[in-house]
PDB file of the backbone (N, CA, C, O) and the ligand in Angstrom, with CONECT records:
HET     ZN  A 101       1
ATOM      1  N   UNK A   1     -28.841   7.812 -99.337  1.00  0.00           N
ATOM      2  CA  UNK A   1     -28.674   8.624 -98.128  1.00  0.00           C
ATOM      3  C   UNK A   1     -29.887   9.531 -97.925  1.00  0.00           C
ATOM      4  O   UNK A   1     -30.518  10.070 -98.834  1.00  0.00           O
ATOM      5  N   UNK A   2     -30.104   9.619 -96.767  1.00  0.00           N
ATOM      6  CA  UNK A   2     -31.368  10.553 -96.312  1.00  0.00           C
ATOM      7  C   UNK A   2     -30.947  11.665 -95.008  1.00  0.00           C
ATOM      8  O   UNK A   2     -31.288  11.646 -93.825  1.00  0.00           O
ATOM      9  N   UNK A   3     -30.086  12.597 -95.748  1.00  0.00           N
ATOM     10  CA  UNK A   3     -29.637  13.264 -94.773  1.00  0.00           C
ATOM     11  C   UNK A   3     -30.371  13.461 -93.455  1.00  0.00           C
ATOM     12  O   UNK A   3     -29.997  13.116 -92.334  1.00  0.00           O
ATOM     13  N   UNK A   4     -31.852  14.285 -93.930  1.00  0.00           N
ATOM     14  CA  UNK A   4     -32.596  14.850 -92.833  1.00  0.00           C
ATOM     15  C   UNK A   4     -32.901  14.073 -92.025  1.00  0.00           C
ATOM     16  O   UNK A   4     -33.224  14.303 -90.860  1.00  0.00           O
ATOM     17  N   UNK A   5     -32.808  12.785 -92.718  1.00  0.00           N
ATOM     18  CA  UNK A   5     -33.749  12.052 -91.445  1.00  0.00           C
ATOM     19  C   UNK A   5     -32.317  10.958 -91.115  1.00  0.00           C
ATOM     20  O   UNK A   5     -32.374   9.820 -90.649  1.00  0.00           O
ATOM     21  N   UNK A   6     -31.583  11.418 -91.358  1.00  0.00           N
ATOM     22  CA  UNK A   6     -30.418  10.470 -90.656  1.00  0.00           C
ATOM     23  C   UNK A   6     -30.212   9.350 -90.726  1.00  0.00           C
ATOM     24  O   UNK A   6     -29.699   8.720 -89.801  1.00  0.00           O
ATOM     25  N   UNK A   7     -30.699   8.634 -92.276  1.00  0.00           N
ATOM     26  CA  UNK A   7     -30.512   7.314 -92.183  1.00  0.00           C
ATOM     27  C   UNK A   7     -29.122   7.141 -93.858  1.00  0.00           C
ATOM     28  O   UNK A   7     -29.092   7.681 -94.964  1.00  0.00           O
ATOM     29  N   UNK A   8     -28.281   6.188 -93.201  1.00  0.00           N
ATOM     30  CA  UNK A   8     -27.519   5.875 -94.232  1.00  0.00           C
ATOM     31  C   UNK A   8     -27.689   4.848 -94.775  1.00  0.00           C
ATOM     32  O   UNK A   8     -28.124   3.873 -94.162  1.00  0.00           O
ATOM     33  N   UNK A   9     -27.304   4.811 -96.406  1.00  0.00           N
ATOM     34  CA  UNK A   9     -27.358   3.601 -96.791  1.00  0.00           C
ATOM     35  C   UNK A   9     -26.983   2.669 -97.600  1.00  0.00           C
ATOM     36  O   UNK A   9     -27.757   2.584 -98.554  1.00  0.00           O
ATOM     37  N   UNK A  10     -26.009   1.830 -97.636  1.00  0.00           N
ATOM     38  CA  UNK A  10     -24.493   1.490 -98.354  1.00  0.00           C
ATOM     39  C   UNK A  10     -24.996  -0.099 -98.523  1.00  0.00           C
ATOM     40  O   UNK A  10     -25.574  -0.780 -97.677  1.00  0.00           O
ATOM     41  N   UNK A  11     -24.529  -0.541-100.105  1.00  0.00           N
ATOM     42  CA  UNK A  11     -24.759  -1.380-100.445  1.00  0.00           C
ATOM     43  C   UNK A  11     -23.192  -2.360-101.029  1.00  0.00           C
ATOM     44  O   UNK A  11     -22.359  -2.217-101.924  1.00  0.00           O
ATOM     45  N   UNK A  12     -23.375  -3.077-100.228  1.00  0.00           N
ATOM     46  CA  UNK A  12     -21.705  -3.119 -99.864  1.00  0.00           C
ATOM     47  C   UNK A  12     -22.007  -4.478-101.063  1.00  0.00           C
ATOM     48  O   UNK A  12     -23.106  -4.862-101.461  1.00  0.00           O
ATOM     49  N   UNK A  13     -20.411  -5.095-101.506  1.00  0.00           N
ATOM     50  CA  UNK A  13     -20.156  -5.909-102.552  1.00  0.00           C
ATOM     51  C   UNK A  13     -19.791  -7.150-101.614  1.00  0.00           C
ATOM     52  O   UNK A  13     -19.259  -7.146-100.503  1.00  0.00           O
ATOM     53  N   UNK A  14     -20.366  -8.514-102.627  1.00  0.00           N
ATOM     54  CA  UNK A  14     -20.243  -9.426-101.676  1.00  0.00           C
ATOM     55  C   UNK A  14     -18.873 -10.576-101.434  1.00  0.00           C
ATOM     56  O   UNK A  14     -18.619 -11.543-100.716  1.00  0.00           O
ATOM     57  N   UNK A  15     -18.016  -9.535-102.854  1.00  0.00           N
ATOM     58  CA  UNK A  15     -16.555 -10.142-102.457  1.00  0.00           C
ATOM     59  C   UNK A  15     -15.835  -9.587-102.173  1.00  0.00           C
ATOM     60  O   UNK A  15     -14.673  -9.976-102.052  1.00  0.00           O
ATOM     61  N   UNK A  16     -16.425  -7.941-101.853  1.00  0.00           N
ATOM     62  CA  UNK A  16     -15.406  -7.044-100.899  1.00  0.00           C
ATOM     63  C   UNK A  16     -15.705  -6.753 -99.712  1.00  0.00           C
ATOM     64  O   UNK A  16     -14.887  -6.229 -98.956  1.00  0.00           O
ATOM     65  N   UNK A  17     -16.801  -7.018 -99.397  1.00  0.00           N
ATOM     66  CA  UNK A  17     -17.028  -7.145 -98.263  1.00  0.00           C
ATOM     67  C   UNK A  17     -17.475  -8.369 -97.426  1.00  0.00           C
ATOM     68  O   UNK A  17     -18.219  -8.292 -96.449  1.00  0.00           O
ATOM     69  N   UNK A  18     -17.208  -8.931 -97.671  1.00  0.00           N
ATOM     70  CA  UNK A  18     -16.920 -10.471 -96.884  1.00  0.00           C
ATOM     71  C   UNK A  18     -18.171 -11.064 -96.717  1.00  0.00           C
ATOM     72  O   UNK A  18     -18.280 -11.704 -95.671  1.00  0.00           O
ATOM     73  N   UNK A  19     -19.275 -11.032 -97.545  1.00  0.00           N
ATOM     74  CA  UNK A  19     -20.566 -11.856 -97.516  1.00  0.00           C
ATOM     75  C   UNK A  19     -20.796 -13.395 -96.521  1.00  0.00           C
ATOM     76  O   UNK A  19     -20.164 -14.381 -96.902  1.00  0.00           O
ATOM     77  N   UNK A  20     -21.058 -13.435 -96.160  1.00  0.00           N
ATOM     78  CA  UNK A  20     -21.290 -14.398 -95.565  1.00  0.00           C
ATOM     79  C   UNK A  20     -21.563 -15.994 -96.756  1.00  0.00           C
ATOM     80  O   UNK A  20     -21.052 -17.108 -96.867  1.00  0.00           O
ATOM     81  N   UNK A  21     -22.378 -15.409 -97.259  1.00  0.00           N
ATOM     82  CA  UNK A  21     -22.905 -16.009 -98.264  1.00  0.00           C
ATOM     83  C   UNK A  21     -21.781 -16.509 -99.582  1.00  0.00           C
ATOM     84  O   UNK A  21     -21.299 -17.640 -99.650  1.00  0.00           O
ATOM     85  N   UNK A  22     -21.649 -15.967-100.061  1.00  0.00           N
ATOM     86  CA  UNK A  22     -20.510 -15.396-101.743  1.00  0.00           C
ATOM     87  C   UNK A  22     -19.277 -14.931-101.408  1.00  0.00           C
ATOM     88  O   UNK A  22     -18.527 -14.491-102.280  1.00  0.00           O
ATOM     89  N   UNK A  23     -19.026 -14.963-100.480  1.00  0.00           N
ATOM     90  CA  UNK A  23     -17.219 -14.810-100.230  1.00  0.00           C
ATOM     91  C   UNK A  23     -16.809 -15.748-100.536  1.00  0.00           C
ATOM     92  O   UNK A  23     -17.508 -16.723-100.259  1.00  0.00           O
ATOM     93  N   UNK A  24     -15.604 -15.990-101.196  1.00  0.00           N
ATOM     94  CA  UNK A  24     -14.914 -17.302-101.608  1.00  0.00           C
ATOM     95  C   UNK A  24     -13.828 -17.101-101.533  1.00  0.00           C
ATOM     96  O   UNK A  24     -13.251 -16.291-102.258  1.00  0.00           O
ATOM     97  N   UNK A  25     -13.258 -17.804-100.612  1.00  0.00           N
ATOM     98  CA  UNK A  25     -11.438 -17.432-100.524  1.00  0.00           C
ATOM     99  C   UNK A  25     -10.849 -17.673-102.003  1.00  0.00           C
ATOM    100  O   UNK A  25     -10.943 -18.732-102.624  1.00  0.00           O
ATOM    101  N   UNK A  26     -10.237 -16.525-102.443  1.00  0.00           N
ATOM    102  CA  UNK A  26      -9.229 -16.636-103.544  1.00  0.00           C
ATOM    103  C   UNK A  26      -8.175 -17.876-103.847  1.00  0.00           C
ATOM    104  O   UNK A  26      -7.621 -18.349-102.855  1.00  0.00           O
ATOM    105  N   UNK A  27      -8.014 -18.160-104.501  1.00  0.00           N
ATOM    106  CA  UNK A  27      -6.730 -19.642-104.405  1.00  0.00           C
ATOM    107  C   UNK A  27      -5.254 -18.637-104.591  1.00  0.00           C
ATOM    108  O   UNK A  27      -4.202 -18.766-103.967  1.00  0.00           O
ATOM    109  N   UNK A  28      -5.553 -17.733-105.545  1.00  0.00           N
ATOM    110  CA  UNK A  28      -4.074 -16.718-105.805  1.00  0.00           C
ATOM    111  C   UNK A  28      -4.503 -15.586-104.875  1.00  0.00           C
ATOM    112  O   UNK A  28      -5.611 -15.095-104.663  1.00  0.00           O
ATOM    113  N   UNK A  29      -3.185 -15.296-104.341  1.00  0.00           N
ATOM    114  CA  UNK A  29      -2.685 -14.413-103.238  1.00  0.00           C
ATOM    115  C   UNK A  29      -3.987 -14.355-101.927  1.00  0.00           C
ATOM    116  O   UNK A  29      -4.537 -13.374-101.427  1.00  0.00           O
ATOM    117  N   UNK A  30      -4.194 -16.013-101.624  1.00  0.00           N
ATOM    118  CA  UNK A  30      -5.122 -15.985-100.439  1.00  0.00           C
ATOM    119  C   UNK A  30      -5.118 -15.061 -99.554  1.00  0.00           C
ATOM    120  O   UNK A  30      -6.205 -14.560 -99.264  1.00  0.00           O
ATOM    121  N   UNK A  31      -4.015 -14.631 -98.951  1.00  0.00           N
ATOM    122  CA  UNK A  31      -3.597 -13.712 -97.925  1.00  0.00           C
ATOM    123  C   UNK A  31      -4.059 -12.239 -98.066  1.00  0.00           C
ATOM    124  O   UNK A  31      -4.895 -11.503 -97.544  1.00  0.00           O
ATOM    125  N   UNK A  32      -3.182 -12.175 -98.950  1.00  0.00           N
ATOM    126  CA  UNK A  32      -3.382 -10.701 -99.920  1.00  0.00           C
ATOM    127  C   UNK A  32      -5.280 -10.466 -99.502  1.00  0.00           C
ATOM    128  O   UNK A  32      -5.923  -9.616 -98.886  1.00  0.00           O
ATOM    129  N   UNK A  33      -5.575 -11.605-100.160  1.00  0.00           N
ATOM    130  CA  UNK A  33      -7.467 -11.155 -99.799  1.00  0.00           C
ATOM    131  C   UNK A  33      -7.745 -11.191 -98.752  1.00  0.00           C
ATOM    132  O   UNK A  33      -8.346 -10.175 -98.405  1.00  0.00           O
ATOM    133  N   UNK A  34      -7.594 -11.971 -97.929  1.00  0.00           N
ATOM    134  CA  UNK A  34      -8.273 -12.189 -96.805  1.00  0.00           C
ATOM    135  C   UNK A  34      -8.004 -10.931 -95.774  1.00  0.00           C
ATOM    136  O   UNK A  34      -8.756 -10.744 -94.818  1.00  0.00           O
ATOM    137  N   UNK A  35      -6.895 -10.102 -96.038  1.00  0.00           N
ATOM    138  CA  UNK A  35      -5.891  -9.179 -95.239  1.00  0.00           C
ATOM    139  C   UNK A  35      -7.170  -8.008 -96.097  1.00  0.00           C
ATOM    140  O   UNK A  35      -7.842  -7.238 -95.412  1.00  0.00           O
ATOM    141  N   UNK A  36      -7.266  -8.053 -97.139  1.00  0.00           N
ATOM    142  CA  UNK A  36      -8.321  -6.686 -97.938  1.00  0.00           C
ATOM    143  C   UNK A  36      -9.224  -6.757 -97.688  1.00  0.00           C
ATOM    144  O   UNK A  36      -9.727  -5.709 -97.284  1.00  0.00           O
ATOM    145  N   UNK A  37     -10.101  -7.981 -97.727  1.00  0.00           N
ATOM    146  CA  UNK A  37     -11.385  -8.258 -96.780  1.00  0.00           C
ATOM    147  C   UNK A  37     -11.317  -7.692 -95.985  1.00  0.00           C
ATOM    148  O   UNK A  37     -11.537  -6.492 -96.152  1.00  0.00           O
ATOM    149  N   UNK A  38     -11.002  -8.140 -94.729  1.00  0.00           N
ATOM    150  CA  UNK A  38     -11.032  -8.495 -93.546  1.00  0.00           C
ATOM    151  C   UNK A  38     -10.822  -6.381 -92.660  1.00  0.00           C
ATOM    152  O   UNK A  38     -11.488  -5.857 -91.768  1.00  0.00           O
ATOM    153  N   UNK A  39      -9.443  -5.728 -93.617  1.00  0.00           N
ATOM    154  CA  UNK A  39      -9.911  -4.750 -93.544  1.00  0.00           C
ATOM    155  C   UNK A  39     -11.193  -3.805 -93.864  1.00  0.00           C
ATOM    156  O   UNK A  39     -11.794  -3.005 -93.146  1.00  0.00           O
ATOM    157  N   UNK A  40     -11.393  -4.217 -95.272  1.00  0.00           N
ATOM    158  CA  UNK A  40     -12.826  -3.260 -95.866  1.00  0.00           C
ATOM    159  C   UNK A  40     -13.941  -3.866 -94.668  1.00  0.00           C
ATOM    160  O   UNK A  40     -14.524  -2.887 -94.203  1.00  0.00           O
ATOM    161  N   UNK A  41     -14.328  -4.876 -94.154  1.00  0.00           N
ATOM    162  CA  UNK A  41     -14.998  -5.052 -92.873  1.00  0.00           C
ATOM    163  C   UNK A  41     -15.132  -4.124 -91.188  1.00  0.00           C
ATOM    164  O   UNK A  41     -16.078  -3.772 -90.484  1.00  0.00           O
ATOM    165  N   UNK A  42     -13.280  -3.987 -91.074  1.00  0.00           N
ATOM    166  CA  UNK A  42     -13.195  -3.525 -90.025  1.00  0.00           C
ATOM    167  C   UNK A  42     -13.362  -2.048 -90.292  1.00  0.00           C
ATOM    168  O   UNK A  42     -13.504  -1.372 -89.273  1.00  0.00           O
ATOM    169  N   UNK A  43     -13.376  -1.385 -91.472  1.00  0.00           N
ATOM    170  CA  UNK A  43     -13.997   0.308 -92.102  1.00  0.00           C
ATOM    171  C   UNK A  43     -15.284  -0.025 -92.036  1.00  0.00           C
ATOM    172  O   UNK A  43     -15.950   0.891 -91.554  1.00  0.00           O
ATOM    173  N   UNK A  44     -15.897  -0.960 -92.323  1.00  0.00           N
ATOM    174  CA  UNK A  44     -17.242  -0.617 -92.551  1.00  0.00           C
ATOM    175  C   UNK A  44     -17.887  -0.703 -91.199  1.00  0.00           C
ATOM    176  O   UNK A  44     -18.873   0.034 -91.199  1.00  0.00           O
ATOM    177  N   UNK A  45     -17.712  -1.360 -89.952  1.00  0.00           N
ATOM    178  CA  UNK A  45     -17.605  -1.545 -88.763  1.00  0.00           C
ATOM    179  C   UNK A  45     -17.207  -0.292 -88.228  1.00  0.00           C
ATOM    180  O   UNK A  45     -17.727  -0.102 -87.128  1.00  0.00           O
ATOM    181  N   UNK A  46     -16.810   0.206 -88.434  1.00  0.00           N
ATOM    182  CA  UNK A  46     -16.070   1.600 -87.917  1.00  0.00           C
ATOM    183  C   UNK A  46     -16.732   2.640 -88.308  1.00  0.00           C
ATOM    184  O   UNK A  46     -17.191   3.478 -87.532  1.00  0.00           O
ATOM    185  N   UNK A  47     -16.864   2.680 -89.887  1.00  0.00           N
ATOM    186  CA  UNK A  47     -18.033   3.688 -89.990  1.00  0.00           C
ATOM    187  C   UNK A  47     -19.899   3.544 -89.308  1.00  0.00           C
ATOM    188  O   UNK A  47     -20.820   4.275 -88.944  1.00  0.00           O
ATOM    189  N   UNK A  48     -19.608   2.251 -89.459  1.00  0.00           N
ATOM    190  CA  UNK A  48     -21.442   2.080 -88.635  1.00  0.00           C
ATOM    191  C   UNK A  48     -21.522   2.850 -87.357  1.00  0.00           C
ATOM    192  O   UNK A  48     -22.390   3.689 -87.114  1.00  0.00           O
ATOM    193  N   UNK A  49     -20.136   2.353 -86.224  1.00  0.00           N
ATOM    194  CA  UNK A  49     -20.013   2.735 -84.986  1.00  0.00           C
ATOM    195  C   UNK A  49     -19.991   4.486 -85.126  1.00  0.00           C
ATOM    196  O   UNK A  49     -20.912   5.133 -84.626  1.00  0.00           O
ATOM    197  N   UNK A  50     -19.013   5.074 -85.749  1.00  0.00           N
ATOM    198  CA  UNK A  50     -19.474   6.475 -86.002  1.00  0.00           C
ATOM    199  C   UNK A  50     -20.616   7.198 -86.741  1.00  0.00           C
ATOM    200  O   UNK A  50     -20.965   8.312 -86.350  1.00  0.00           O
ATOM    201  N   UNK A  51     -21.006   6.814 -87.429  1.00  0.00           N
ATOM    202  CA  UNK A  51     -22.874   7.223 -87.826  1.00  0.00           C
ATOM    203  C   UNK A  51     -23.463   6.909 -86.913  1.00  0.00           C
ATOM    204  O   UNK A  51     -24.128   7.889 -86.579  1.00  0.00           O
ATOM    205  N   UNK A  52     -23.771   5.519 -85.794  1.00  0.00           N
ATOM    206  CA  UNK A  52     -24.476   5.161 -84.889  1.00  0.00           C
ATOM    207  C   UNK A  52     -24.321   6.842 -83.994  1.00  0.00           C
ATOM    208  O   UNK A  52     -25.052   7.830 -84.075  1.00  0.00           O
ATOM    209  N   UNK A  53     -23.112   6.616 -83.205  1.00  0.00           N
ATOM    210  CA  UNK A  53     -22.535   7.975 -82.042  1.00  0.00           C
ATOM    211  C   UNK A  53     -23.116   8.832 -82.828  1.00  0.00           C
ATOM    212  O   UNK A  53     -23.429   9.519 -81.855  1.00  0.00           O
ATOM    213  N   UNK A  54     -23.425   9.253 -83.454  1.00  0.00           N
ATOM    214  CA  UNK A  54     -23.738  10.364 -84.502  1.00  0.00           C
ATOM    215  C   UNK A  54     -25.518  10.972 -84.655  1.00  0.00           C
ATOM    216  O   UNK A  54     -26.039  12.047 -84.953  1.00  0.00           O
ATOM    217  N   UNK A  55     -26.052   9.495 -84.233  1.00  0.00           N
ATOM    218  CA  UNK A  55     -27.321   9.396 -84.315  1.00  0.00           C
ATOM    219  C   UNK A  55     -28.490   8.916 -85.436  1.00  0.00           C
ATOM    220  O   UNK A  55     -29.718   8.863 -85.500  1.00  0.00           O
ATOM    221  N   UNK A  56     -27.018   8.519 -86.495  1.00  0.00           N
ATOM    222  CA  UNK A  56     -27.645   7.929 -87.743  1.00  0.00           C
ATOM    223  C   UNK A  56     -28.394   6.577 -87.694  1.00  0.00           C
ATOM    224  O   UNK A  56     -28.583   6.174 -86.546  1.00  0.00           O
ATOM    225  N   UNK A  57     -28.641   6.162 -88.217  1.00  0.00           N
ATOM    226  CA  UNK A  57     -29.709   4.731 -88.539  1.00  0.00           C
ATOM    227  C   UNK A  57     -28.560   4.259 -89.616  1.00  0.00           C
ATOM    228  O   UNK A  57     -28.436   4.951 -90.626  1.00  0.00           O
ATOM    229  N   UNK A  58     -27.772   3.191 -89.458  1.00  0.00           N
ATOM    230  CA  UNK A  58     -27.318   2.457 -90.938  1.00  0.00           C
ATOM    231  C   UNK A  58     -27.898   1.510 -91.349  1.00  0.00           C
ATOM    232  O   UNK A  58     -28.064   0.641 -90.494  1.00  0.00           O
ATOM    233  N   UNK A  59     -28.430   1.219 -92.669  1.00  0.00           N
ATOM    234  CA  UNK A  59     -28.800   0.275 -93.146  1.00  0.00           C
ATOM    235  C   UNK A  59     -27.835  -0.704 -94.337  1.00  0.00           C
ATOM    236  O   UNK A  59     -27.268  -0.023 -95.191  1.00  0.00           O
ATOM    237  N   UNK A  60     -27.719  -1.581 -94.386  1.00  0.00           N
ATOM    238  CA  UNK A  60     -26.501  -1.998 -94.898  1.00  0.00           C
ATOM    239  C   UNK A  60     -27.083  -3.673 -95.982  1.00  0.00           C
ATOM    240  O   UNK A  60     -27.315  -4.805 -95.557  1.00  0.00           O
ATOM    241  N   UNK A  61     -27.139  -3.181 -97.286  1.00  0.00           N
ATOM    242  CA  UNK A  61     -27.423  -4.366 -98.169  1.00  0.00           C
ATOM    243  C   UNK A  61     -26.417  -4.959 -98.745  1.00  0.00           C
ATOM    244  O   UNK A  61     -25.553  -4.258 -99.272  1.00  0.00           O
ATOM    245  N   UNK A  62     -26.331  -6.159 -98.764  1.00  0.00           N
ATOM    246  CA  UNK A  62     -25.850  -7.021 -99.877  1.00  0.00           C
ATOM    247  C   UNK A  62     -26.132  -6.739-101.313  1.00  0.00           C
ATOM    248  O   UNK A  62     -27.287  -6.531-101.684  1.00  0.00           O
ATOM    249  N   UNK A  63     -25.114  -6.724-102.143  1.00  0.00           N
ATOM    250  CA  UNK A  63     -25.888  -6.859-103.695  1.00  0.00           C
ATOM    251  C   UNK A  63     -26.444  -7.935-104.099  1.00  0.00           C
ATOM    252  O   UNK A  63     -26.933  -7.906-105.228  1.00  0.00           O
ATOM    253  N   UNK A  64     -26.529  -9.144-103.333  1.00  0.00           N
ATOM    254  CA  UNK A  64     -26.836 -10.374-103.687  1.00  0.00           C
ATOM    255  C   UNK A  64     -28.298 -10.037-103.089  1.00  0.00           C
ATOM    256  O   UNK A  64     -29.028 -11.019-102.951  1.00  0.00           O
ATOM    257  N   UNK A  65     -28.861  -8.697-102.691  1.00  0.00           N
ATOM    258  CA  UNK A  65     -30.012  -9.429-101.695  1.00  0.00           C
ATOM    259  C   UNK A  65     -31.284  -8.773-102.847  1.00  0.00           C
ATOM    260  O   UNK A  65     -30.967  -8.047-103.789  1.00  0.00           O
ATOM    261  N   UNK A  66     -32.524  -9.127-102.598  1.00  0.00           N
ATOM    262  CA  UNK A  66     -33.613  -8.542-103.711  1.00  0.00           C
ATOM    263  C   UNK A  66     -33.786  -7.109-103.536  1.00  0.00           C
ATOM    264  O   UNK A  66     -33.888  -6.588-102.426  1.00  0.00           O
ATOM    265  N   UNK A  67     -33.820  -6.427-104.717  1.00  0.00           N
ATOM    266  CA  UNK A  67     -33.830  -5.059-104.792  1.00  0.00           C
ATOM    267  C   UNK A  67     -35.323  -4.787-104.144  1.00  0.00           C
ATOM    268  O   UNK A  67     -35.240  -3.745-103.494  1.00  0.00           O
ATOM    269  N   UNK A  68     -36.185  -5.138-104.101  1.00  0.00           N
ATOM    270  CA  UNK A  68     -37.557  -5.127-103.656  1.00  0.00           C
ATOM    271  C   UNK A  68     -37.205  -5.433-102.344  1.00  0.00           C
ATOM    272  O   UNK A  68     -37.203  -4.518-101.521  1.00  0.00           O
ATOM    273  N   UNK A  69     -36.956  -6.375-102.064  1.00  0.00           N
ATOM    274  CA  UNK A  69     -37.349  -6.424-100.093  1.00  0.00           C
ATOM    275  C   UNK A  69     -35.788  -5.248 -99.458  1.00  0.00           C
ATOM    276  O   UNK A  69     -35.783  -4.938 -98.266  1.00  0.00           O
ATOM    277  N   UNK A  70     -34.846  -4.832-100.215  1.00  0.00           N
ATOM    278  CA  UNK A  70     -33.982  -3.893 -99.762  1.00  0.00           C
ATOM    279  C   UNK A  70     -34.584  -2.830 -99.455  1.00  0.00           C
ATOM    280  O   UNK A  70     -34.546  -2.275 -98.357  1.00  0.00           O
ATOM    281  N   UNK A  71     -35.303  -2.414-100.621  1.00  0.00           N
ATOM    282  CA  UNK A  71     -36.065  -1.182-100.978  1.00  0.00           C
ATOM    283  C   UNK A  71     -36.871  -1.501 -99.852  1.00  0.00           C
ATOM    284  O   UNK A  71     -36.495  -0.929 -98.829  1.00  0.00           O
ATOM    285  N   UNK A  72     -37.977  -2.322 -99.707  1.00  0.00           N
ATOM    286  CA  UNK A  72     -39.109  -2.385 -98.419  1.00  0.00           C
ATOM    287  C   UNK A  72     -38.064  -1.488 -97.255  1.00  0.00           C
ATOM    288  O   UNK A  72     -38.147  -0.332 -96.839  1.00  0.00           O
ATOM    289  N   UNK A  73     -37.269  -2.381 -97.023  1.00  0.00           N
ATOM    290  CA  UNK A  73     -36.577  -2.479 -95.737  1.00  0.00           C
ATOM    291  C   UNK A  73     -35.932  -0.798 -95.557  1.00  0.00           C
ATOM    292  O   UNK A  73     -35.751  -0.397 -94.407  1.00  0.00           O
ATOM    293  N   UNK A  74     -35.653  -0.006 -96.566  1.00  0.00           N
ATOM    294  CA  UNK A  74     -35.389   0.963 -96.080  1.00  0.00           C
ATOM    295  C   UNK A  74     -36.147   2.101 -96.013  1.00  0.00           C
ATOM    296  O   UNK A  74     -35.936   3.149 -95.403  1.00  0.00           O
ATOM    297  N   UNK A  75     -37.426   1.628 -97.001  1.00  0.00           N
ATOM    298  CA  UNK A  75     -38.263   2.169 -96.707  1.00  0.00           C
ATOM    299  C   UNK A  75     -39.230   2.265 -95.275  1.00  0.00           C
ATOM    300  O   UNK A  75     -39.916   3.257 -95.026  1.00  0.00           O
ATOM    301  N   UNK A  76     -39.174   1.327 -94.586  1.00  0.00           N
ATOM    302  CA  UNK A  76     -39.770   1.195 -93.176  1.00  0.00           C
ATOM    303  C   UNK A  76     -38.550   1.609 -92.427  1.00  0.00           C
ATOM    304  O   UNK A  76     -38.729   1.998 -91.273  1.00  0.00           O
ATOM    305  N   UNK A  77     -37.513   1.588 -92.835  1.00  0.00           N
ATOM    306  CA  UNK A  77     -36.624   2.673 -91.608  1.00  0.00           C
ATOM    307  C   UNK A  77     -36.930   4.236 -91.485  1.00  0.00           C
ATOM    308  O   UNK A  77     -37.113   4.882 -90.453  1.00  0.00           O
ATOM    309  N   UNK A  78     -36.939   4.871 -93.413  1.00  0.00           N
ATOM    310  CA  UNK A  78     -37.149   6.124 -93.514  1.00  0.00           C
ATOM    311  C   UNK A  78     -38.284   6.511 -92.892  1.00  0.00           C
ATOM    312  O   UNK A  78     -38.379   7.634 -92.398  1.00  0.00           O
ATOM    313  N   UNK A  79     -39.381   5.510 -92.849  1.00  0.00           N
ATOM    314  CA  UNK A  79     -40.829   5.824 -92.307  1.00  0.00           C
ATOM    315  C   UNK A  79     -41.043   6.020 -90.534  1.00  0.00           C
ATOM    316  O   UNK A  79     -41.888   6.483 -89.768  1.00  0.00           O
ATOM    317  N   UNK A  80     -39.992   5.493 -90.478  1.00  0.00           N
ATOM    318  CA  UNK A  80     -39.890   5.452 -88.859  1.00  0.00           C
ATOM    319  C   UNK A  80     -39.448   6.539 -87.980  1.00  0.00           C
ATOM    320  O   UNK A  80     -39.670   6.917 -86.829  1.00  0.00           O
ATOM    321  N   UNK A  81     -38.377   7.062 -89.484  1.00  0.00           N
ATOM    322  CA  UNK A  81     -37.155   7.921 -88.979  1.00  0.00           C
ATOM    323  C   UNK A  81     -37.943   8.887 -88.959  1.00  0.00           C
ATOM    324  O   UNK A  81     -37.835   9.601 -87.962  1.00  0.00           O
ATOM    325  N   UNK A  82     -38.731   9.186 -89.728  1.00  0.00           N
ATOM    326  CA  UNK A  82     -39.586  10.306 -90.209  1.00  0.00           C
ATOM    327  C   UNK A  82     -40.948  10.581 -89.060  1.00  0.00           C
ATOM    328  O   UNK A  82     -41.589  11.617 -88.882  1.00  0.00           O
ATOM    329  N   UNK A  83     -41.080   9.303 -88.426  1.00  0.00           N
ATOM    330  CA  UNK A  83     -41.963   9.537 -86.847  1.00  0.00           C
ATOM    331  C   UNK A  83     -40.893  10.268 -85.809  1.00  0.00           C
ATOM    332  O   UNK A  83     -41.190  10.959 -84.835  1.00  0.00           O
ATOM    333  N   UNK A  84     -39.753   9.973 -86.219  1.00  0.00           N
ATOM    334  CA  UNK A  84     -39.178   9.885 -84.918  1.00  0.00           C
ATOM    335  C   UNK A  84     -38.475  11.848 -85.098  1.00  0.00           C
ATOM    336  O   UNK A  84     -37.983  12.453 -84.145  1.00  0.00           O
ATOM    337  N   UNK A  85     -38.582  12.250 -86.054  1.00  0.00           N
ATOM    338  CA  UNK A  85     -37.857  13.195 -86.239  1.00  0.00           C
ATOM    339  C   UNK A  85     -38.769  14.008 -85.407  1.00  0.00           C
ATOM    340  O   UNK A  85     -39.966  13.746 -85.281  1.00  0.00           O
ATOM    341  N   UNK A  86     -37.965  15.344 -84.648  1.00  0.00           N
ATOM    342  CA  UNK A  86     -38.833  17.101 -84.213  1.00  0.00           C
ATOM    343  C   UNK A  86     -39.531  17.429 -84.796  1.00  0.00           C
ATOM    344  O   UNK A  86     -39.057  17.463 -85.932  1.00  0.00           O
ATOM    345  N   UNK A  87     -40.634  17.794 -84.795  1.00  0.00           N
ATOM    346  CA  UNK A  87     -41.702  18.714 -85.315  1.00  0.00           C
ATOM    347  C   UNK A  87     -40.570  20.400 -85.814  1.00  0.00           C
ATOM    348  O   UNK A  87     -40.235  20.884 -86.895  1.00  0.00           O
ATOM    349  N   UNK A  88     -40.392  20.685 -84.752  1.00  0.00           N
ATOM    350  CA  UNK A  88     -39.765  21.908 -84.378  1.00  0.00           C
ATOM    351  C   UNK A  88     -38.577  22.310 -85.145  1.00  0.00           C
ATOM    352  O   UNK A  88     -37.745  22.999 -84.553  1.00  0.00           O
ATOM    353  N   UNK A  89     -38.372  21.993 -86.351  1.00  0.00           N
ATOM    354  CA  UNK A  89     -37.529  22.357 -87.164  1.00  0.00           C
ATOM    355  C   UNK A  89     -37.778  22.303 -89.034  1.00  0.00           C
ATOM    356  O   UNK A  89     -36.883  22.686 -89.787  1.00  0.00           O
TER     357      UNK A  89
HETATM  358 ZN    ZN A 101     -23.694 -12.237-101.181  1.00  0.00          ZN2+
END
C-alpha cells in the first residue's frame, strides 16, 4: 500500500480468487466452492469499485505471476502516481 500516493495493492490467491489460470473446480463440495469463489470475486470487485470512487489506483497480482515483472508493474504505477500527485501539499 502507498497511502500518499493512493495506490493499492493486493495480491490475491489463485484458488481463492478465481484465477483464470489455476482455478480448478473442487470434485468435493463443488458448490460449496464455486459459491466461495465466486463471492471472494464479487468483494474484490467491490472493493476495486470503491478505491477507484475514492481516487485510488488498484493494482491487483496473482501469486502465480513473477515477483519481478509484479514489482516492475507497480513500480511504474507508483512512478506515475507520484507525477500525478499536488505539488501543494
Ligand atoms: Zn494463477
Amino acid at each position: 500500500m502507498f497511502p500518499r500516493l493512493k495506490v493499492a495493492v493486493y495480491l490475491d490467491g489463485c484458488f481463492w480468487h478465481g484465477c483464470p489460470e489455476h482455478h480448478s473446480v473442487s470434485k468435493t463440495n463443488a458448490q460449496f466452492w464455486a459459491t466461495k469463489v465466486a463471492n471472494n470475486r464479487a468483494r474484490d470487485e467491490d472493493t476495486n469499485q470503491r478505491l477507484e470512487e475514492a481516487g485510488w489506483t488498484v493494482i491487483r497480482v496473482w501469486e502465480h505471476e513473477d515477483p519481478a515483472v509484479a514489482a516492475a508493474e507497480i513500480k511504474a504505477v507508483v512512478e506515475k502516481a507520484k507525477r500525478h500527485r499536488p505539488k501543494n501539499r
